[in-house]
C-alpha positions in Angstrom: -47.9 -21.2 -46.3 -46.4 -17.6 -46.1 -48.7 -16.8 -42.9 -47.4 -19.9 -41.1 -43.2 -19.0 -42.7 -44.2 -15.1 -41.9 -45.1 -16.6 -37.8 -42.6 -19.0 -37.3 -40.0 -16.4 -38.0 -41.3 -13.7 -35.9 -41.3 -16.9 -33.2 -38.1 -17.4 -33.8 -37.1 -13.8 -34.2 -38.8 -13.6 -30.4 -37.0 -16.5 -28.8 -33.9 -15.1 -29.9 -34.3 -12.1 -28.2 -36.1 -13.4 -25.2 -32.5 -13.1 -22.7 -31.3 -9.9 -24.4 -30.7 -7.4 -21.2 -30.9 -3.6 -23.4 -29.0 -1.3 -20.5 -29.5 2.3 -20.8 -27.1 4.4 -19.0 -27.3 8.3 -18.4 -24.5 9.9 -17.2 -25.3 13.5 -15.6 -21.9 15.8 -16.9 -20.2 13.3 -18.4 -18.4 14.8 -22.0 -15.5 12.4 -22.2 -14.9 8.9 -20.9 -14.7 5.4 -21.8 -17.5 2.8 -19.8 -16.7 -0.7 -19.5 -19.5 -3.3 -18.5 -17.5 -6.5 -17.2 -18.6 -9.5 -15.0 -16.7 -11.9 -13.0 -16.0 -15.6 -14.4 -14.2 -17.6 -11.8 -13.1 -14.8 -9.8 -11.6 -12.7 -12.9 -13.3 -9.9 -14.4 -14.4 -10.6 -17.8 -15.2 -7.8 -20.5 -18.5 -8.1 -22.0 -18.6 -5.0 -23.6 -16.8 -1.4 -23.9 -18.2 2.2 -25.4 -16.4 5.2 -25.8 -18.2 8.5 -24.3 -18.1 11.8 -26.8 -20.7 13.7 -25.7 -23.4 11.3 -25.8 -26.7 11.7 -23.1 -27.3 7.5 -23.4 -25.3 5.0 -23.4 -26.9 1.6 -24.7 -25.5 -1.8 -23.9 -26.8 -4.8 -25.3 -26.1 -8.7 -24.1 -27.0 -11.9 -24.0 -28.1 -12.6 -20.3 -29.2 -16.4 -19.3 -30.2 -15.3 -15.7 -29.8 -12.4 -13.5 -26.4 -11.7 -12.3 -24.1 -9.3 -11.1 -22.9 -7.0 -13.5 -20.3 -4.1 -12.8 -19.6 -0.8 -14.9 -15.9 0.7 -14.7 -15.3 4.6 -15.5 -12.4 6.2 -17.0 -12.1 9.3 -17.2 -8.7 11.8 -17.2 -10.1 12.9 -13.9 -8.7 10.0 -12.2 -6.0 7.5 -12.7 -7.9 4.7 -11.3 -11.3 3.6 -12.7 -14.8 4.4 -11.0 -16.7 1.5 -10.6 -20.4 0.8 -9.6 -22.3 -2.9 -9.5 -25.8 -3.7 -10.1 -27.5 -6.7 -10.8 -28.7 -7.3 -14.1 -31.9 -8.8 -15.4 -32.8 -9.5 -19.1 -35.5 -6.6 -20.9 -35.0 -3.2 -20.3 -32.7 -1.7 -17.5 -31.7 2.0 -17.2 -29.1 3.7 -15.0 -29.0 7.5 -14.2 -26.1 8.7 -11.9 -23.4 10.9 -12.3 -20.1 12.2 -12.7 -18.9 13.5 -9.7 -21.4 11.1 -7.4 -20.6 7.6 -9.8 -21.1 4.6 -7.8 -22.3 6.8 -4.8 -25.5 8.1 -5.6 -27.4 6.0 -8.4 -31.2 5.2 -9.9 -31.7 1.7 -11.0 -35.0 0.6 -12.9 -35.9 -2.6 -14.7 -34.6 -5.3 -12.2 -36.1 -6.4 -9.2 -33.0 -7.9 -7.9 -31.6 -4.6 -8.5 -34.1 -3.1 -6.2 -33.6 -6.1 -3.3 -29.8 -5.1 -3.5 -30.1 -1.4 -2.8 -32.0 -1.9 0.0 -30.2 -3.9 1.7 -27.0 -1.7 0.8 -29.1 0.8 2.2 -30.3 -0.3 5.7 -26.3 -2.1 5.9 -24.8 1.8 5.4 -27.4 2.7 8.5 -25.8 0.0 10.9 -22.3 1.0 9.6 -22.9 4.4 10.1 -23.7 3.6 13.9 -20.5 1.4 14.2 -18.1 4.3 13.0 -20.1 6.6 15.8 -19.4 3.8 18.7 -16.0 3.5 17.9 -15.2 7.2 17.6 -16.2 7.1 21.4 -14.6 4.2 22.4 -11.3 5.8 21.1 -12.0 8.4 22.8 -13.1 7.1 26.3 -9.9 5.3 26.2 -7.5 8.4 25.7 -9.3 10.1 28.4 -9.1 6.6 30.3 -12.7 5.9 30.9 -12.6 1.9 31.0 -15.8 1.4 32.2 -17.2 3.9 29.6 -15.1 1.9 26.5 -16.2 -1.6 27.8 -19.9 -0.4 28.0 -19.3 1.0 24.2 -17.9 -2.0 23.3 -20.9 -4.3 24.3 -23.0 -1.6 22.3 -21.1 -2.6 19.1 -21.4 -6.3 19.8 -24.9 -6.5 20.1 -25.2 -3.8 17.1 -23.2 -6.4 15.1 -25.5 -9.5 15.7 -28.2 -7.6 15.2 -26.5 -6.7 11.4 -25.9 -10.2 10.8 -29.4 -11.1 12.0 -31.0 -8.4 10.2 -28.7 -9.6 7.1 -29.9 -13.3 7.2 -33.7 -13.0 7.9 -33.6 -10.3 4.5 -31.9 -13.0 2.4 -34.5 -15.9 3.4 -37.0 -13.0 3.1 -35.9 -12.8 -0.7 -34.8 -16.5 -1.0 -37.1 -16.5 -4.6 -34.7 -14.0 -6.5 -31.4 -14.9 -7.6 -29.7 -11.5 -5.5 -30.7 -13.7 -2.2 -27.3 -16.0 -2.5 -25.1 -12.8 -2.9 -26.1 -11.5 -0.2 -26.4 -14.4 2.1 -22.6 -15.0 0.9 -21.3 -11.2 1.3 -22.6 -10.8 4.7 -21.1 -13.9 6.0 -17.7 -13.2 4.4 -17.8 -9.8 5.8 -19.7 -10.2 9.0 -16.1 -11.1 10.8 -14.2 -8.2 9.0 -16.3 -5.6 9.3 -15.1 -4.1 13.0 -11.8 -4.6 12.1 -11.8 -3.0 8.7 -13.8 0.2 10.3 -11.2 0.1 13.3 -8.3 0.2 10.8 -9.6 3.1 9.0 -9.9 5.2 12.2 -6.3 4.5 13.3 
């Protein structure tokens, strides 16, 4: 009787645990802060958890986690009046972050979650093609101060076709992924900002 009392606890000890996400995060040069993991519940930002930074290397979260989802962590620090922010997306077991301080939400090393993985990919091939779109519209500003029509209008087909081939790019890689939960966010987030996207970059040129 106390082997079978002894099992059925660790079982339920086990199933208790079995949706627990453990996120380690390591800040490079971070001494003082405050780090807040939130989520968004119908489109408000929701605290699931807070930790105040005092010289610590790791920073361990723990949470309850039914299904993968997109998680964000805010900085704040006396360096800045507004918080850093970076997003990743969360799956339960083991997950670690490295990044740091001056680079936070730039430059970042996500292990444990392969939806994490699918998203920084596709972050990464989508700063390529916006890279190229900044490039084309620098010239196109500047073939029209110098008055070269036929120059902007030939510019300006460039970035059309670079465009559809972003969104086409975008939208084969989410059916590509359909399998993992990241697939709807991204399928979602490219066709919200498929239609902004020129006229965002064009407005921070001006």
């Amino acid at each position: 009787m106390k082997i079978k009392a002894l099992l059925l606890a660790l079982i339920l000890a086990s199933c208790s645990n079995s949706n627990e996400l453990i996120l380690d995060v390591e800040i490079k040069d971070l001494k003082k802060g405050k780090l807040v993991l939130s989520k968004i519940n119908d489109s408000v930002f929701s605290t699931i958890d807070s930790f105040n930074v005092s010289g610590e290397k790791n920073i361990i979260f723990k949470n309850e986690l039914n299904e993968p989802e997109l998680l964000f962590l805010e900085l704040y620090t006396n360096q800045s009046k507004d918080p850093f922010s970076l997003t990743f997306f969360a799956e339960k077991g083991q997950m670690k972050i490295k990044t740091s301080l001056d680079k936070y939400g730039y430059e970042l090393k996500v292990t444990g979650s392969k939806n994490d993985s699918i998203l920084r990919e596709y972050i990464r091939v989508n700063k390529k093609f916006n890279d190229q779109k900044i490039d084309l519209i620098k010239k196109s500003f500047e073939f029209k101060k110098n008055n070269q029509n036929d120059s902007v209008i030939e510019v300006d087909n460039l970035l059309i076709q670079l465009n559809k081939r972003q969104f086409l790019h975008n939208a084969n890689y989410a059916l590509r992924n359909k399998d993992y939960e990241v697939s709807p966010y991204i399928a979602i987030t490219d066709l919200l900002e498929s239609n902004k996207i020129l006229d965002t970059i064009y407005k921070s040129l001006n």
